[in-house]
DRENSETOR-755545 format. One line per field, with one value per residue (C-alpha): residue in one letter; chain; x, y, z. Coordinates in nm, 2 decimals. Layout:
! DRENSETOR-755545
votor: (A, ...)
fivex: (A, ...)
c1: (X, ...)
c2: (Y, ...)
c3: (Z, ...)
//
This chain:
! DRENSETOR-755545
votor: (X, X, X, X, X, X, X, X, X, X, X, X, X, X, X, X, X, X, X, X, X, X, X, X, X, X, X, X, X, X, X, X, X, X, X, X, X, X, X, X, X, X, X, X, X, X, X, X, X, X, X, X, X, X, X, X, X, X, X, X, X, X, X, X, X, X, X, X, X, X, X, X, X, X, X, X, X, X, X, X, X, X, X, X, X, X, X, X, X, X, X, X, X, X, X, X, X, X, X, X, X, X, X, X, X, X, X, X, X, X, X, X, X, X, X, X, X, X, X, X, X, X, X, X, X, X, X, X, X, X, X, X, X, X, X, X, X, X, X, X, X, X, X, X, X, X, X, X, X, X, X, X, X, X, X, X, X, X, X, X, X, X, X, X, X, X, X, X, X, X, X, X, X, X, X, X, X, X, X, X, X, X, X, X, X, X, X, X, X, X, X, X, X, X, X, X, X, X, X, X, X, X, X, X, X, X, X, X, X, X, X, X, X, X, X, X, X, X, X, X, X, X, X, X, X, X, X, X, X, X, X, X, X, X, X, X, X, X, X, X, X, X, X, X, X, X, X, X, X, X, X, X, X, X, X, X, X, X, X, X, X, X, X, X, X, X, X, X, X, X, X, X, X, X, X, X, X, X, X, X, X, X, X, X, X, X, X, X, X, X, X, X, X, X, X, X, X, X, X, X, X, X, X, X, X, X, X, X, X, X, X, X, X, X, X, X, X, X, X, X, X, X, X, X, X, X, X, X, X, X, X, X, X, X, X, X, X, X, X, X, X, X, X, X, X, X, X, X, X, X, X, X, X, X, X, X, X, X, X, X, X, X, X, X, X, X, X, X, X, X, X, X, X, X, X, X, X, X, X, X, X, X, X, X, X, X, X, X, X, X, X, X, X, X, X, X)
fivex: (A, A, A, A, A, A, A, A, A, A, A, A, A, A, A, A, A, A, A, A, A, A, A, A, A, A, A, A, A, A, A, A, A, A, A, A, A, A, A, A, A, A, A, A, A, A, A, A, A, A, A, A, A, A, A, A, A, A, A, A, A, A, A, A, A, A, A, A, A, A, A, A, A, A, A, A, A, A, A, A, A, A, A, A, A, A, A, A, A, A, A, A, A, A, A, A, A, A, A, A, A, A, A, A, A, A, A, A, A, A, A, A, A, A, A, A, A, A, A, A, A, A, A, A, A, A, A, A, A, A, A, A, A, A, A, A, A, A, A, A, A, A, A, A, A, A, A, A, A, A, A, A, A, A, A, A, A, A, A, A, A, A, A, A, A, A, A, A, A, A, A, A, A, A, A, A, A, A, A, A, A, A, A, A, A, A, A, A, A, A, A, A, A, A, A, A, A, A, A, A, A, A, A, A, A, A, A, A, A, A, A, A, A, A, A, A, A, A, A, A, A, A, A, A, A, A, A, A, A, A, A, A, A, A, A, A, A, A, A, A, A, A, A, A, A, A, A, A, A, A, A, A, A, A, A, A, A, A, A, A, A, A, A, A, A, A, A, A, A, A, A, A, A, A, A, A, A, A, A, A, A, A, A, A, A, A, A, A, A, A, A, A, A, A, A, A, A, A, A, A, A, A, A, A, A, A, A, A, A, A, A, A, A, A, A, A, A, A, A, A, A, A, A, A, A, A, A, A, A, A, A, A, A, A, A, A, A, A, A, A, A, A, A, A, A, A, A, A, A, A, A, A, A, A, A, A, A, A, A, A, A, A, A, A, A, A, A, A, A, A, A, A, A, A, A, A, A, A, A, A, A, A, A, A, A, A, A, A, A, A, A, A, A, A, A, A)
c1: (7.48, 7.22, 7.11, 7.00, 7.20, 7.28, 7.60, 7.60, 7.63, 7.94, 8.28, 8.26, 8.01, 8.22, 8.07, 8.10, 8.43, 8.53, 8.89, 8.98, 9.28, 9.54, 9.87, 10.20, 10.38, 10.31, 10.17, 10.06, 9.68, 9.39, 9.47, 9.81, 9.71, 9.45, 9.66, 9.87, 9.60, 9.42, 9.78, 9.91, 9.52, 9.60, 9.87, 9.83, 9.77, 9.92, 9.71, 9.47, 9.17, 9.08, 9.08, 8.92, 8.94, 8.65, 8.69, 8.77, 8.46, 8.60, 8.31, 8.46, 8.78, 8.87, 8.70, 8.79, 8.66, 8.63, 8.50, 8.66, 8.56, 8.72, 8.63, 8.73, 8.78, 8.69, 8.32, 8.29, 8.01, 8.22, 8.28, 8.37, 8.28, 8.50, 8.45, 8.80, 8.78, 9.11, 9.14, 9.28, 9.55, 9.76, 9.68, 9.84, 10.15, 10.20, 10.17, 10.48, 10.63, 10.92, 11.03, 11.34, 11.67, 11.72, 11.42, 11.54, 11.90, 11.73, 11.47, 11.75, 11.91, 11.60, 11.55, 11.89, 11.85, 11.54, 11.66, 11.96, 11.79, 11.47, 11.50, 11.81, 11.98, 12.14, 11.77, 11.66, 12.00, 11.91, 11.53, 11.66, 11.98, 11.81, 11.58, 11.89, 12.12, 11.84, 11.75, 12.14, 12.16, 12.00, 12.26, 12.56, 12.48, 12.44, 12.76, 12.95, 12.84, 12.94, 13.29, 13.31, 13.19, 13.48, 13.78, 13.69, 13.65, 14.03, 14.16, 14.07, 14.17, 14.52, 14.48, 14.27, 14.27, 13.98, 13.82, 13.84, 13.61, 13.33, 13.40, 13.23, 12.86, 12.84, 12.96, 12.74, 12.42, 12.48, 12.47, 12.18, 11.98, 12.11, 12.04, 11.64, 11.64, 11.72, 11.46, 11.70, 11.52, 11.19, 11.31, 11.42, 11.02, 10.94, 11.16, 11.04, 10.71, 10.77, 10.95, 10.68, 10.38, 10.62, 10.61, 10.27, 9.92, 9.97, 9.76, 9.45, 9.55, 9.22, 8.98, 9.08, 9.04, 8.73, 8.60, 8.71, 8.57, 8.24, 8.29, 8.36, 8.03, 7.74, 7.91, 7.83, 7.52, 7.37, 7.55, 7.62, 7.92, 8.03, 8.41, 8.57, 8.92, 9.15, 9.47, 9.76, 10.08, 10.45, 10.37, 9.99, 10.01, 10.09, 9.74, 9.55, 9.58, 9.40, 9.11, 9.13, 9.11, 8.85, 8.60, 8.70, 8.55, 8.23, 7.94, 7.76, 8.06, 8.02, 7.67, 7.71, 7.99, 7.85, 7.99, 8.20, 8.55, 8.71, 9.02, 9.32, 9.63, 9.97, 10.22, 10.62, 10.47, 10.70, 10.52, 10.80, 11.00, 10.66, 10.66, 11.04, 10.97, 10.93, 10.66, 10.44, 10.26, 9.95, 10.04, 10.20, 9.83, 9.66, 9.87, 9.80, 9.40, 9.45, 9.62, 9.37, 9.08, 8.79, 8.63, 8.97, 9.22, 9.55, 9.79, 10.13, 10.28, 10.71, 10.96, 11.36, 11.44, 11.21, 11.49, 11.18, 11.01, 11.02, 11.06, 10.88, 10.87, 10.64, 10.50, 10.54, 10.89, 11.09, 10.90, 10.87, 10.51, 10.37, 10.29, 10.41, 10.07, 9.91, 9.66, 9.77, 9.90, 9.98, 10.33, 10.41, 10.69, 10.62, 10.90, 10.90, 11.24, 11.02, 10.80, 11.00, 11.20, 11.55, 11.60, 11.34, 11.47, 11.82, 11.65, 11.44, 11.75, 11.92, 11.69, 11.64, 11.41, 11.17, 11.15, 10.88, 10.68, 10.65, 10.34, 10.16, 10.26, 10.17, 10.46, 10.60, 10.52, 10.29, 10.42, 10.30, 10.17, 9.98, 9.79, 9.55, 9.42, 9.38, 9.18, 9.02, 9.01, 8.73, 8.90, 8.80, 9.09, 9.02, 9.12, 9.38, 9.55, 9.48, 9.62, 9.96, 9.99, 10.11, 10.31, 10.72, 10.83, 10.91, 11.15, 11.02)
c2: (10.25, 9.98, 9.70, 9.45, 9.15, 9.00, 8.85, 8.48, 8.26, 8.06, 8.15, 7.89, 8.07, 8.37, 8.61, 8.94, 9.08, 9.51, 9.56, 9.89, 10.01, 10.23, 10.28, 10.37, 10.72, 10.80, 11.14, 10.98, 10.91, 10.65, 10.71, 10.58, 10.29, 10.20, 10.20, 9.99, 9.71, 9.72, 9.59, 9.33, 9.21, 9.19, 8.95, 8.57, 8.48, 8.21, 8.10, 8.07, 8.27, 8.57, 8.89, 9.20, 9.55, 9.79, 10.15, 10.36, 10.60, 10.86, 10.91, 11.25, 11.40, 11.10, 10.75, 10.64, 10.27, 10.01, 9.67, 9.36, 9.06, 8.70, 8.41, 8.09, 8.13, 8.35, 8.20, 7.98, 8.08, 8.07, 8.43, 8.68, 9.07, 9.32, 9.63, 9.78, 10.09, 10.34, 10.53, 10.88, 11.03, 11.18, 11.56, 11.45, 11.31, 11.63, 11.84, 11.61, 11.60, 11.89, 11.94, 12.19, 12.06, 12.31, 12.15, 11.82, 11.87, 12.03, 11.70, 11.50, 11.65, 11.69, 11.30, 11.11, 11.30, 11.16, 10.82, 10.81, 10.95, 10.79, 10.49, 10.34, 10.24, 9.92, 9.81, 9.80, 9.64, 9.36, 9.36, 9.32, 9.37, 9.50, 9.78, 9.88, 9.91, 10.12, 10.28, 10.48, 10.47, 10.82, 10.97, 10.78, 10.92, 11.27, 11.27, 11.16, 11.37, 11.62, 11.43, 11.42, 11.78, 11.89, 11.66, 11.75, 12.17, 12.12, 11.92, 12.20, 12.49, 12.36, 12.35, 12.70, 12.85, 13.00, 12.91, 12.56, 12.55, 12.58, 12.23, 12.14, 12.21, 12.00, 11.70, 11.73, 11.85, 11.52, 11.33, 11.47, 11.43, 11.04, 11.02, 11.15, 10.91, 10.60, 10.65, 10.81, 11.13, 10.94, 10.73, 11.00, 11.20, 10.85, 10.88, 11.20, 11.08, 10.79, 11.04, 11.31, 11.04, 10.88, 11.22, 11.29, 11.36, 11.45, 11.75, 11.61, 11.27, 11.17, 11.33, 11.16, 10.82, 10.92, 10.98, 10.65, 10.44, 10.59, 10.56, 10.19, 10.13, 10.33, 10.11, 9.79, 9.91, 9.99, 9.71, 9.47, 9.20, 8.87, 8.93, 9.34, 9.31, 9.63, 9.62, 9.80, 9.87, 10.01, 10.32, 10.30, 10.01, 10.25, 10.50, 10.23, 10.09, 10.34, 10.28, 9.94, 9.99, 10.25, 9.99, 9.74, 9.88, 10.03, 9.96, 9.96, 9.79, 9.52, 9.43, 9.42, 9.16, 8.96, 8.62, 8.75, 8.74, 9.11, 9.09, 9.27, 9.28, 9.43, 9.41, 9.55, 9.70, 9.88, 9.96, 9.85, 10.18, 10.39, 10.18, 10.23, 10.62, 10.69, 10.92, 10.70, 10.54, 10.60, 10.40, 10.09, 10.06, 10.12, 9.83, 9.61, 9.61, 9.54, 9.20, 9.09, 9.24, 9.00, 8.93, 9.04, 8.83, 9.00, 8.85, 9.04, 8.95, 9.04, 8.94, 8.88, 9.07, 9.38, 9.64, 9.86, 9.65, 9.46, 9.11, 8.82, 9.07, 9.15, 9.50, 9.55, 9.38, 9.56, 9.82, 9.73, 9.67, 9.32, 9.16, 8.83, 8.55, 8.83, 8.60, 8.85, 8.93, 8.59, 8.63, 8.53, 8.47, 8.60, 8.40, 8.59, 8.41, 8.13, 8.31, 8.46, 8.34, 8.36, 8.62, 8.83, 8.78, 8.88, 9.21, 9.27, 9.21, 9.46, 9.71, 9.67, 9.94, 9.88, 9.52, 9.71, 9.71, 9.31, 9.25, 9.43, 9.29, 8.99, 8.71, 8.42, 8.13, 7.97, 8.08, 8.12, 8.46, 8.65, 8.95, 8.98, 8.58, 8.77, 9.07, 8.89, 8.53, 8.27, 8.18, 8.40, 8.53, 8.28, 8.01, 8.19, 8.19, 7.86, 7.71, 7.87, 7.64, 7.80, 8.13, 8.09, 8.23, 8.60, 8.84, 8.94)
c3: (8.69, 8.65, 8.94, 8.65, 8.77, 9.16, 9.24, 9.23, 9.51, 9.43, 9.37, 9.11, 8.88, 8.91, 8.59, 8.69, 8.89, 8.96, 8.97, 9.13, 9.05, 9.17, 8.94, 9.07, 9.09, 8.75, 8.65, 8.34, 8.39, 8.32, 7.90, 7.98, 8.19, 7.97, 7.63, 7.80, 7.95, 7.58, 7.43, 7.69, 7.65, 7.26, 7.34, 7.31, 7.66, 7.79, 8.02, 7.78, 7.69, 7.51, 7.66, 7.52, 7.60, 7.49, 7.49, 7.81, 7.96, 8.17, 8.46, 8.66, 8.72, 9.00, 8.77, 8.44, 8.36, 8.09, 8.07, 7.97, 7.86, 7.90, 7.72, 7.69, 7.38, 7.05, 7.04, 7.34, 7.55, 7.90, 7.98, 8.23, 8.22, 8.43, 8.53, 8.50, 8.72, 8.72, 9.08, 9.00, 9.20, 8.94, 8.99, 9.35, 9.21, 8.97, 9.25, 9.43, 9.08, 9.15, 8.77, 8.77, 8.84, 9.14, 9.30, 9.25, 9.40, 9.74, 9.72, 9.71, 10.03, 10.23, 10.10, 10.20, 10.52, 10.59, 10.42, 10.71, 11.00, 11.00, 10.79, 10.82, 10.50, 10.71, 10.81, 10.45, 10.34, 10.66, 10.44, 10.07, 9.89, 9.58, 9.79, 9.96, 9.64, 9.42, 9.76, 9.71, 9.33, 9.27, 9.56, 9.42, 9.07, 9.14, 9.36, 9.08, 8.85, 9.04, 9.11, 8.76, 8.64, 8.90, 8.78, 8.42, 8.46, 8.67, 8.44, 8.14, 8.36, 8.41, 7.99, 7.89, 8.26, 8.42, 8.07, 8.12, 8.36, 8.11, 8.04, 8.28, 8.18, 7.91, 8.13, 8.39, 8.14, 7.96, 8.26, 8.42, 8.07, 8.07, 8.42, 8.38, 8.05, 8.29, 8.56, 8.83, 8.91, 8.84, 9.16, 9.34, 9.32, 9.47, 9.75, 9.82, 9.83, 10.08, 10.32, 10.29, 10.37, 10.65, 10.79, 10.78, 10.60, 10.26, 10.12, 9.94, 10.02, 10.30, 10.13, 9.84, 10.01, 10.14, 9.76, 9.69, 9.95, 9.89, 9.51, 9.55, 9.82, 9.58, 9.30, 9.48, 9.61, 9.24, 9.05, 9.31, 9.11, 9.21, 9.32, 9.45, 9.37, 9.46, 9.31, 9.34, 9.20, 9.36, 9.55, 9.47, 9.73, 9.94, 9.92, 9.87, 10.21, 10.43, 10.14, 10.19, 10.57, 10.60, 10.34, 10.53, 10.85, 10.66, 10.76, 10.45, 10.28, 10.58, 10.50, 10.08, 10.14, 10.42, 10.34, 10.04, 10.06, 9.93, 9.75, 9.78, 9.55, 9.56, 9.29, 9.37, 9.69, 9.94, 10.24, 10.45, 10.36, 10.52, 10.79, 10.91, 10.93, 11.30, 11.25, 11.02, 11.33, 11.19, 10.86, 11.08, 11.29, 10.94, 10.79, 11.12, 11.12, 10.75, 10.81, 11.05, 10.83, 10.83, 10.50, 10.32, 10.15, 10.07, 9.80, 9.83, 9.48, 9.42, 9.23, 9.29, 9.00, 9.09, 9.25, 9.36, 9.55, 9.93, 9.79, 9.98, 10.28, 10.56, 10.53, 10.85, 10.86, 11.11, 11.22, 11.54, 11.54, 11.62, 11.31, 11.35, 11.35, 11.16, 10.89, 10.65, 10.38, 10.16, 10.03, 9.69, 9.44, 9.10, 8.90, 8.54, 8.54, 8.41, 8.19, 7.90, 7.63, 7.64, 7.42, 7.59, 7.93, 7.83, 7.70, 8.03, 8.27, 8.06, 8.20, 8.57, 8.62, 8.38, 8.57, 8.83, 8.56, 8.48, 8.69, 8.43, 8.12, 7.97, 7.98, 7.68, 7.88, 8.15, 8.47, 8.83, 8.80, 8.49, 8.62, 8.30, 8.45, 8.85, 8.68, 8.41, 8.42, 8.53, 8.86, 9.20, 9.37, 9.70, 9.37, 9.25, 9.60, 9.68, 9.31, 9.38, 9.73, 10.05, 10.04, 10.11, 10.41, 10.42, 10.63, 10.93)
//
């Protein structure tokens, strides 16, 4: 790393930004994520602008980054440089990643239990519909696949006898294949996940955050930028808090930034389902500091049609820990309702999974949210916020 340039004084001169990112529960790593920032940046943007991605550097086992480059356009000399840096946790997801179908159907016990007993399916319902009705998708599926591997192998035996009940492998195969093709048991490692870190420390997980926070101080330190930005996105909203928390309160991270706002982002994030596990105390005091955080602005972005997500909801939303005058975070409304074309909107809602994934992609239209113009674009987060007015009011 090279200390050849200082940040600049105004937000207005914004030239040089470091996004650090931290993808969902996805055990595909920084080659994935980067594929897919290189093509939505190959997009016309409608915001305006031309985004470029250059090649991707991998650093260690834990940091991947690659730069990209805004401009104003093709040749115009306005232009932004970003540091795009990808926070590894993937080897930590694979090892949560249960792969054989046994494993999955004592998950998915150990899971609803842990869904019933300690978060309350009627106090996510009370949050958001959509959280609540994806929350028992995976369980409804599985139970009627069974439901429906048993009515088919009866109905055969009363045909070819004990025989018939052979008919039922094929059923329930073809299901569980469909099933994996759709995202259920995809959703169901996730909701493992959640339980496991409501419950308590996860293996690795600390000293991971530890690597990170210094990782993103000895970057500053040696090539000091104009704007931080830590982004994250569905359950990596979730690790990324503690690292936001423990920065936040470092003392060398204090003194880089004094009089610099750090920015925090959260796309689809459901911290809310942590913070309803009894045990996660630690978590819900974690999440507190961080909305109170001085120097940090935190701009929660979700989206009606996201099914994953806590939409225009309070991380901390019935918890029952005090949150309510908290400055943070700034709610906001992503309406990609807005931001397609017919014909590709008809096509998205046809898939409501894959909606989770809309904060990263590049829309058809002018909207109020475009996450390549947060990352990439001219204007500092602080003007980001502040274009899109005040936040709507959330649940509590």
């Amino acid at each position: 790393m090279t200390t050849s340039h200082s940040p600049s004084p105004s937000p207005a001169a914004l030239q040089r930004r470091r996004v650090h990112y931290f993808s969902g529960f996805d055990p595909r790593g920084p080659a994935h994520y980067h594929r897919l920032c290189r093509d939505e940046a190959a997009k016309p943007q409608p915001q305006g602008g031309v985004v470029q991605v250059d090649r991707r550097e991998k650093q260690s086992r834990l940091f991947s980054r690659w730069q990209v480059s805004w401009q104003a356009s093709a040749d115009g000399p306005e232009s932004v440089q970003t540091e795009h840096v990808f926070m590894s946790w993937d080897d930590l997801i694979r090892a949560n990643w249960s792969r054989s179908p046994w494993a999955l159907l004592r998950e998915f016990v150990q899971t609803y239990v842990g869904i019933v007993r300690d978060v309350g399916p009627r106090r996510v319902k009370q949050m958001y519909d959509n959280a609540y009705l994806t929350g028992i998708l995976p369980a409804v599926y599985l139970l009627g696949t069974l439901l429906l591997g048993v009515l088919v192998g009866l109905g055969a035996s009363l045909v070819l006898g004990a025989w018939g009940w052979l008919a039922t492998l094929p059923v329930v195969a073809g299901l569980w294949a469909y099933g994996a093709h759709k995202g259920l048991f995809w959703l169901l490692r996730i909701f493992t996940f959640i339980i496991r870190m409501g419950r308590g420390p996860l293996p690795g997980l600390a000293a991971r955050t530890r690597q990170w926070v210094d990782d993103m101080v000895q970057r500053q330190q040696e090539d000091p930028v104009d704007e931080v930005l830590l982004v994250g996105h569905s359950v990596g909203t979730l690790v990324m808090v503690d690292a936001v928390d423990q920065l936040m309160r470092d003392p060398r991270w204090q003194a880089l930034q004094q009089g610099r706002t750090t920015g925090m982002v959260t796309l689809g994030q459901c911290c809310p389902f942590v913070a309803l596990v009894p045990a996660a105390q630690t978590f819900r005091d974690t999440l507190q500091r961080v909305c109170s955080a001085p120097g940090l602005l935190w701009w929660d972005v979700s989206a009606r049609i996201d099914p994953l997500c806590f939409y225009n909801t309070h991380p901390l939303a019935r918890s029952g820990t005090a949150h309510e005058g908290l400055p943070l975070p700034v709610l906001h409304n992503a309406k990609f309702f807005q931001m397609y074309e017919s014909a590709n909107w008809a096509r998205i809602r046809a898939d409501k999974l894959q909606t989770h994934f809309l904060y990263l992609m590049t829309p058809d239209k002018v909207g109020n949210f475009h996450l390549a113009d947060v990352l990439y674009g001219p204007r500092s987060l602080p003007q980001q916020v502040a274009a899109k007015g005040l936040p709507e009011k959330g649940a509590a």
